[in-house]
C-alpha positions as CSV (number, residue, x, y, z in Angstrom):
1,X,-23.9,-2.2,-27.0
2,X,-25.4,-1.4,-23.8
3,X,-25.2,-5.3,-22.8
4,X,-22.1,-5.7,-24.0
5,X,-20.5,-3.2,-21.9
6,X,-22.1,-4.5,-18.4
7,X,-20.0,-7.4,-19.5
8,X,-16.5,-5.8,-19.8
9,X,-14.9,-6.0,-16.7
10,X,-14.0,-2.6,-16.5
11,X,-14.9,-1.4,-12.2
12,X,-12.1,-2.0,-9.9
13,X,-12.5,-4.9,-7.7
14,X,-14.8,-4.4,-4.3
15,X,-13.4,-4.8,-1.0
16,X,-15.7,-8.3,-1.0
17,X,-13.8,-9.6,-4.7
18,X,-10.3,-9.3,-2.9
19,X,-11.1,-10.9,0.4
20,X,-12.6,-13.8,-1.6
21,X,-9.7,-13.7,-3.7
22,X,-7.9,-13.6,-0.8
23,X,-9.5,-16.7,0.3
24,X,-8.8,-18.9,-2.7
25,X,-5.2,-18.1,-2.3
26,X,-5.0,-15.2,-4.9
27,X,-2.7,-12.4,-3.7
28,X,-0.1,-10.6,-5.4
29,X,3.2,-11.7,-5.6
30,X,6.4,-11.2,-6.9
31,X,9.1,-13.8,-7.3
32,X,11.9,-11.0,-7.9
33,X,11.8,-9.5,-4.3
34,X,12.1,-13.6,-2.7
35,X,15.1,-14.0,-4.7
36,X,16.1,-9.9,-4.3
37,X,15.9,-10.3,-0.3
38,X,18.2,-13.5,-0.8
39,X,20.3,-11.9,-2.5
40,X,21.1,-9.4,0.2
41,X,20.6,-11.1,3.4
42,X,23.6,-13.5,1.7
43,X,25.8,-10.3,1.0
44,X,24.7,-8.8,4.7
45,X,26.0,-12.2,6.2
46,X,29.4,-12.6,4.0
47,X,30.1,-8.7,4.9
48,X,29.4,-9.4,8.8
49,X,30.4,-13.1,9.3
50,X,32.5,-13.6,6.3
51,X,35.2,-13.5,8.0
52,X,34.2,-15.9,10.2
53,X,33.3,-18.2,8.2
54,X,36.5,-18.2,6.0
55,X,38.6,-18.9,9.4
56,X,36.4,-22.0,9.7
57,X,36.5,-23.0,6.1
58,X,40.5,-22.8,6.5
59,X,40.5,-25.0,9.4
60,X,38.2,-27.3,7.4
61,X,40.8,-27.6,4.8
62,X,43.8,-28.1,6.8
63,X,42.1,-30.7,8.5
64,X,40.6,-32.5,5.5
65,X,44.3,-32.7,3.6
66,X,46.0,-34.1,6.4
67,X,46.9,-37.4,6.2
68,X,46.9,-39.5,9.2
69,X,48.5,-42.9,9.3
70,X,45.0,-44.3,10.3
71,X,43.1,-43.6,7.8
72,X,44.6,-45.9,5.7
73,X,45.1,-48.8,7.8
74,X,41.0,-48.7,8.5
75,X,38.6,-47.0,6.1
76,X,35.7,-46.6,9.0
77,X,38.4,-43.9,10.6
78,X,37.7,-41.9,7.0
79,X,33.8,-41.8,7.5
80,X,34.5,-40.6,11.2
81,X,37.0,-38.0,9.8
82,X,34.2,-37.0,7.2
83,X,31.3,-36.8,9.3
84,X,33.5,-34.8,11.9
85,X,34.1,-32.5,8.3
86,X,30.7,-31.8,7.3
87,X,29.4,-31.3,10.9
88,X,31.7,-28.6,11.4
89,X,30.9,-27.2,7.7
90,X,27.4,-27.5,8.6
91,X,27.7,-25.0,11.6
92,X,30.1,-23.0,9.5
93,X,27.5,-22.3,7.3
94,X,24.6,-21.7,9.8
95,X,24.5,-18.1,10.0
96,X,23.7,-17.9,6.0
97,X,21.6,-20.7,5.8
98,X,19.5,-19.1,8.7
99,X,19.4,-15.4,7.1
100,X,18.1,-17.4,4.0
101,X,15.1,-18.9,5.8
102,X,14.3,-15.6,7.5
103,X,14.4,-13.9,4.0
104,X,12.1,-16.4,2.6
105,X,9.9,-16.5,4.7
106,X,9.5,-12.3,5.7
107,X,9.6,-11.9,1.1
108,X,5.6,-12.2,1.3
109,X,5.1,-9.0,3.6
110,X,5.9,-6.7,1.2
111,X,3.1,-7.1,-0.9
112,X,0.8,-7.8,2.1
113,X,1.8,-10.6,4.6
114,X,1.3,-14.1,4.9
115,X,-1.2,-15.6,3.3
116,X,-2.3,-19.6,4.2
117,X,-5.9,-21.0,1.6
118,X,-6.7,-24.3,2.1
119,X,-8.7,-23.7,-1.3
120,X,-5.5,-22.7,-3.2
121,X,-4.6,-26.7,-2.0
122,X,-7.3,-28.3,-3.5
123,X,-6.9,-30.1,-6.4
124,X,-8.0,-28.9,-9.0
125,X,-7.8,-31.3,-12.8
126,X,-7.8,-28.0,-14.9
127,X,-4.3,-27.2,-14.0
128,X,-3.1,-31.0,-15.5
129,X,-4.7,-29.8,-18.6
130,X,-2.1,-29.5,-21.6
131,X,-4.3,-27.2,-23.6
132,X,-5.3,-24.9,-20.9
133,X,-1.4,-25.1,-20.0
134,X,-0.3,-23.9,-23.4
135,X,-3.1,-21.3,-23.6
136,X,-1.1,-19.8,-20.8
137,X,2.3,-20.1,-22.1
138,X,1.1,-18.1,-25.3
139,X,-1.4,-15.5,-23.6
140,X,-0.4,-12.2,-23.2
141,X,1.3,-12.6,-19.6
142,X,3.2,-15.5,-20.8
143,X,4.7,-13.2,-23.2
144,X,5.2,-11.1,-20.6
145,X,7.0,-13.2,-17.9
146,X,8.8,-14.5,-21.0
147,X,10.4,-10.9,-21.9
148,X,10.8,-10.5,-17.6
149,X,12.8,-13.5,-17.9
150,X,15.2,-12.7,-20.9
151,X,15.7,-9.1,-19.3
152,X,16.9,-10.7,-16.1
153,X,19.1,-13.2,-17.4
154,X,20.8,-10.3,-19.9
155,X,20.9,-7.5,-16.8
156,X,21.9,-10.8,-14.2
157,X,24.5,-12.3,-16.8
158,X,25.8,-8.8,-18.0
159,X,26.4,-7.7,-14.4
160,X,28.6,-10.9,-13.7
161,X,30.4,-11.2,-16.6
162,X,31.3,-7.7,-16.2
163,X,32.5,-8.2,-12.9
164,X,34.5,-11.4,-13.4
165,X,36.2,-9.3,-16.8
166,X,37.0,-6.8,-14.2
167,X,38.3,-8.8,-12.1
168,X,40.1,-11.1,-13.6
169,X,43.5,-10.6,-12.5
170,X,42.8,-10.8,-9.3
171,X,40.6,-14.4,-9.9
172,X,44.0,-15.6,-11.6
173,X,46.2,-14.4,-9.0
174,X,43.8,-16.8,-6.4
175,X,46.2,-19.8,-8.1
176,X,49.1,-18.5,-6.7
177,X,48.3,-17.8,-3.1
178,X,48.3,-19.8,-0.5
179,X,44.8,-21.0,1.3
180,X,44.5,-18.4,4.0
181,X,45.2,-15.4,1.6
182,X,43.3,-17.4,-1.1
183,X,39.9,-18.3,0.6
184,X,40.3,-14.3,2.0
185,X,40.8,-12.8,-1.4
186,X,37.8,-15.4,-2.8
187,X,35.3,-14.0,0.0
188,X,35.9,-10.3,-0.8
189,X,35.1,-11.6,-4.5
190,X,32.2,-13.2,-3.6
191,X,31.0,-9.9,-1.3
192,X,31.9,-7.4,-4.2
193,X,30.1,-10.3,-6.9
194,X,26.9,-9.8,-4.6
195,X,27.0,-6.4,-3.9
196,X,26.7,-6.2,-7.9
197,X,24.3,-8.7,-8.7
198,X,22.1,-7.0,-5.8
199,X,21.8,-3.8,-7.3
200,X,21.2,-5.1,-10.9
201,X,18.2,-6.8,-8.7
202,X,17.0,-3.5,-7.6
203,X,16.1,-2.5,-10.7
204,X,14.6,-5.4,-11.7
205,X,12.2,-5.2,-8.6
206,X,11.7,-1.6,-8.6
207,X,9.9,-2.9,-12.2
208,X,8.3,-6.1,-11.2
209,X,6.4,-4.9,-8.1
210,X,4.3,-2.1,-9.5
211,X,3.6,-4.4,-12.7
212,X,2.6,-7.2,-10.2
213,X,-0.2,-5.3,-8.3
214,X,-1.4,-3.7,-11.3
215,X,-1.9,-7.3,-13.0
216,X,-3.3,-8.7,-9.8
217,X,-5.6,-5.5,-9.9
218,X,-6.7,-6.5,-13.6
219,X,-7.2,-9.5,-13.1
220,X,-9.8,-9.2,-10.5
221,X,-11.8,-6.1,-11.9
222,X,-15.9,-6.8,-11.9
223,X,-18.0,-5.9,-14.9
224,X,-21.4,-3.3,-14.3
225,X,-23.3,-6.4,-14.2
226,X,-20.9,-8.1,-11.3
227,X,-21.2,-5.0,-9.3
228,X,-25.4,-4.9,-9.6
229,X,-25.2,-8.4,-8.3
230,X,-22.9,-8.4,-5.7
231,X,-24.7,-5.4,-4.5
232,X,-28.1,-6.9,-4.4
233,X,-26.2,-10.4,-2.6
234,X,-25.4,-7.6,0.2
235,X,-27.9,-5.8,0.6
236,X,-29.7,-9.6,0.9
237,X,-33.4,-10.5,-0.1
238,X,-36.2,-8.3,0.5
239,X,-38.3,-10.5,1.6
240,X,-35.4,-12.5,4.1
241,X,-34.6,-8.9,5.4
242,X,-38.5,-8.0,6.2
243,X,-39.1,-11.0,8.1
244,X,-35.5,-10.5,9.7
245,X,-37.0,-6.8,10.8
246,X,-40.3,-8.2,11.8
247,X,-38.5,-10.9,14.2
248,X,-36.3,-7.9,15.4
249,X,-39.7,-5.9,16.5
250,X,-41.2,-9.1,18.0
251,X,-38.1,-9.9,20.0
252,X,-38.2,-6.1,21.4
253,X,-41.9,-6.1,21.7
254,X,-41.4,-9.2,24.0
255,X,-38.1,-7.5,25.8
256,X,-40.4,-4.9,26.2
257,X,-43.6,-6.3,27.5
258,X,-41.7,-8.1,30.4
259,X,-40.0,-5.3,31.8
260,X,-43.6,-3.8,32.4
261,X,-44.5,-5.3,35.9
262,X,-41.2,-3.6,37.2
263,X,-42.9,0.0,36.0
264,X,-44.0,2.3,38.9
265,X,-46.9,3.7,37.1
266,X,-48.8,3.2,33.4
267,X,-50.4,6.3,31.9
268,X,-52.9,5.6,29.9
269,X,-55.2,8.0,27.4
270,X,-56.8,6.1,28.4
271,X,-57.8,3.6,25.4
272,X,-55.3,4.0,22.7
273,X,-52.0,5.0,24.3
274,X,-50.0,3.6,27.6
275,X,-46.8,4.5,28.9
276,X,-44.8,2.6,31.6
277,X,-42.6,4.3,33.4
278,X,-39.8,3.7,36.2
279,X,-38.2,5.8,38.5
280,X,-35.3,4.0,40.5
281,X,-32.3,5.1,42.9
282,X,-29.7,5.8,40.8
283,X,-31.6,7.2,37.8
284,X,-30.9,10.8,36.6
285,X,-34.6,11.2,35.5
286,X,-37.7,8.7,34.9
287,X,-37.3,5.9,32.4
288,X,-39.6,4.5,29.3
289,X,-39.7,0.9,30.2
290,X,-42.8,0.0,27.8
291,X,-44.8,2.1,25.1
292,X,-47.9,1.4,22.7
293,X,-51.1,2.2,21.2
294,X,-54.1,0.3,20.4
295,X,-53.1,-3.9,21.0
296,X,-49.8,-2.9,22.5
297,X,-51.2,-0.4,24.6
298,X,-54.1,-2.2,25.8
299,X,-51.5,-5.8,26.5
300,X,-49.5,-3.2,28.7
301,X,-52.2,-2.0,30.9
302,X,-53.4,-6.0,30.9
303,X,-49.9,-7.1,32.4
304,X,-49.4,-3.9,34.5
305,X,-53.1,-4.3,36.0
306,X,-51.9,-8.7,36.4
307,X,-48.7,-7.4,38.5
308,X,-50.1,-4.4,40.3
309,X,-48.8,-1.4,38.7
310,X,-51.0,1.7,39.7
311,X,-52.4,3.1,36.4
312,X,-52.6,6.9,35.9
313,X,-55.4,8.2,32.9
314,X,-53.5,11.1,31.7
315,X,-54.6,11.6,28.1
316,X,-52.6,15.1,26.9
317,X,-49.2,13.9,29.0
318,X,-49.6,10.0,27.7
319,X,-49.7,11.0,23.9
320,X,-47.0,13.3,24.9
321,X,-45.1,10.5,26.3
322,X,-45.5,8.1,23.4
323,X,-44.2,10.9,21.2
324,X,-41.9,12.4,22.6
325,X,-39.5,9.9,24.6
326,X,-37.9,7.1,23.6
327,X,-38.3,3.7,24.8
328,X,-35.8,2.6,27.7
329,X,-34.3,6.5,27.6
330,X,-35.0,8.8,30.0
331,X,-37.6,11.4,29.8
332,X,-37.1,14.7,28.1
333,X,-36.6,17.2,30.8
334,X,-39.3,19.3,29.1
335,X,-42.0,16.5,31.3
336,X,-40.1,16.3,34.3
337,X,-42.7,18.5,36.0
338,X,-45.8,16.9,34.9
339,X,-44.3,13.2,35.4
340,X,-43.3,14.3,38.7
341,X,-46.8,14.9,39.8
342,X,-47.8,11.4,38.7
343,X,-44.8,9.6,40.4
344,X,-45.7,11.8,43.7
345,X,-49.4,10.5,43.5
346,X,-47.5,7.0,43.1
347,X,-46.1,6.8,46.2
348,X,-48.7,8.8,48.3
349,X,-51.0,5.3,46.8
350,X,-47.9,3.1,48.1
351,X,-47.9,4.6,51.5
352,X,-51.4,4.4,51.9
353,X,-51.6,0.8,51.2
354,X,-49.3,-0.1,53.9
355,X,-50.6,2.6,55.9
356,X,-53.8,3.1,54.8
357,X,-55.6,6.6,56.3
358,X,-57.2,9.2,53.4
359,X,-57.2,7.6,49.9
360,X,-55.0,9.8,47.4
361,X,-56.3,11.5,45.0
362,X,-55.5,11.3,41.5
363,X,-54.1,14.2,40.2
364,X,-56.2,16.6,37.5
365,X,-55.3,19.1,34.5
366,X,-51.8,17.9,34.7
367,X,-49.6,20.8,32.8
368,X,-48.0,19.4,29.8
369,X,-45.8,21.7,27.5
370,X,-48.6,23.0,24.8
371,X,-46.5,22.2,22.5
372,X,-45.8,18.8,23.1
373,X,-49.4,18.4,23.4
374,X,-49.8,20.1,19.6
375,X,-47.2,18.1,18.1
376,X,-48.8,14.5,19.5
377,X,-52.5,15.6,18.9
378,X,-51.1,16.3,15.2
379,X,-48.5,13.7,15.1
């Protein structure tokens, strides 16, 4: 029982699932708010260039049932007269035809945006299957499209045949009238006709769109077992990610081993810790630039002593050091007194090697916080 319910897919789908499903193509969509958005960008562009677009259509007319002398002398005069026709239909008709593309192509938005796979283009033989194809047609979201479908095409066909019942003295009356009152009374048909068929769409979106995400949803969920696994993909092989951390420290070791012949001073412990340290213009306090014990320490005081950095044994302050402050941060202002005294003996050793005079001396019983010194004698 256990094993069979890491199988059912019962966890929503991770934030990784969708952006692979993403990937492949998969997002949700929903056919009824393409044609919905058609639908009204056509009745927005009859009720604001309608009118328009009836005045050329009239012109059209006139000038297709006259009869020139002509026309029937040579036929080629009739293919002139009939491209001169459509090209000025054509441009009649532009407005709609572009508020048509627009609404096609802005329809995906509102269930996301845009969304170009090359996967979703590669062929794929499953999909010329005939069994695999009539699985679909009989599974349970067949069904469903199938009911969508016949609920459309009864709300769709009820709407307009209600409308042409309703209006079907004034359809008759279009007989009678002449072609400017006839092609106006046929567009404020058409407008009222879409206006109609629009809000029956409504509905049928307001229905589809929910149910669409929801399926989409299902369709992607992961079972107990899919989750454990993508987890462990993530959070990557042990192994890989120990190596991965042991190349990090190397990098920084060798980062930080070549930064130590710019250090002003090293203290030292003197065996088993060493500290470099830099004090620059510009700094708001001394900076770590290189810390260790044991190897490390004793590589640092090998390069310092190759590049000649001055070397300072201050046992209590270097443990202190190494505990305490952080490599390339500055140095808690709780040692800015005893690290003072060592930088001061620094330069007092500069000055005397390009002046020489009385050797410095090393300074003795530097103070050190006692309980700094606690913490890294117990640390």
């Amino acid at each position: 029982m256990a094993e069979e319910s890491d199988l059912e897919k019962t966890e929503p789908a991770s934030s990784r699932r969708l952006e692979q499903a993403r990937e492949e193509g998969q997002v949700p969509r929903s056919r009824e708010i393409g044609a919905f958005l058609i639908l009204v960008v056509s009745a927005a562009a009859f009720w604001f260039v309608g009118p328009w677009m009836m005045q050329r259509t009239t012109a059209i007319v006139r000038r297709g049932l006259i009869l020139e002398e002509p026309l029937f002398r040579d036929p080629r005069f009739m293919l002139v007269r009939f491209a001169d026709l459509s090209l000025d239909a054509l441009f009649s008709f532009a407005p709609l035809l572009l508020a048509l593309v627009i609404a096609a192509l802005i329809s995906p938005f509102f269930l996301g945006s845009w969304n170009f796979s090359l996967k979703a283009l590669n062929p794929d033989a499953g999909r010329l299957d005939p069994i695999k194809g009539l699985g679909r047609l009989v599974s349970w979201s067949g069904l469903v499209e199938l009911l969508k479908a016949i609920a459309k095409a009864l709300l769709v066909g009820g709407v307009a045949f209600w409308v042409l019942w309703s209006e079907r003295d004034d359809i008759f009356a279009l007989f009678g009238q002449s072609v400017e009152v006839g092609l106006s009374s046929a567009g404020h048909l058409v407008n009222y006709s879409f206006l109609m068929i629009v809000l029956a769409m409504l509905l049928i979106v307001a229905l589809d769109v929910p149910f669409q995400i929801w399926q989409y949803h299902d369709k992607l969920k992961m079972s107990k077992e899919e989750v454990k696994q993508e987890g462990k993909e993530l959070e990557g092989n042990p192994q890989i990610k120990g190596r991965i951390r042991q190349l990090q420290r190397e990098a920084a070791r060798k980062r930080m081993m070549g930064a130590v012949p710019t250090a002003d001073v090293i203290v030292t412990n003197p065996t088993h810790f060493a500290v470099a340290l830099a004090y620059k213009s510009g700094m708001g306090a001394p900076k770590v630039l290189a810390k260790g014990m044991g190897e490390i320490a004793l590589k640092i005081r090998e390069i310092g002593a190759a590049n000649g950095v001055p070397t300072l044994e201050a046992p209590p302050l270097a443990r202190a050091l190494y505990r305490h402050a952080e490599l390339d941060q500055e140095i808690p202002s709780t040692l800015y007194a005893a690290v003072a005294e060592v930088l001061a003996y620094v330069y007092q050793l500069a000055n005397w090697r390009q002046a020489g005079g009385h050797y410095p001396m090393p300074p003795r019983a530097i103070a050190v916080p006692a309980e700094l010194v606690a913490e890294a004698v117990n640390g």
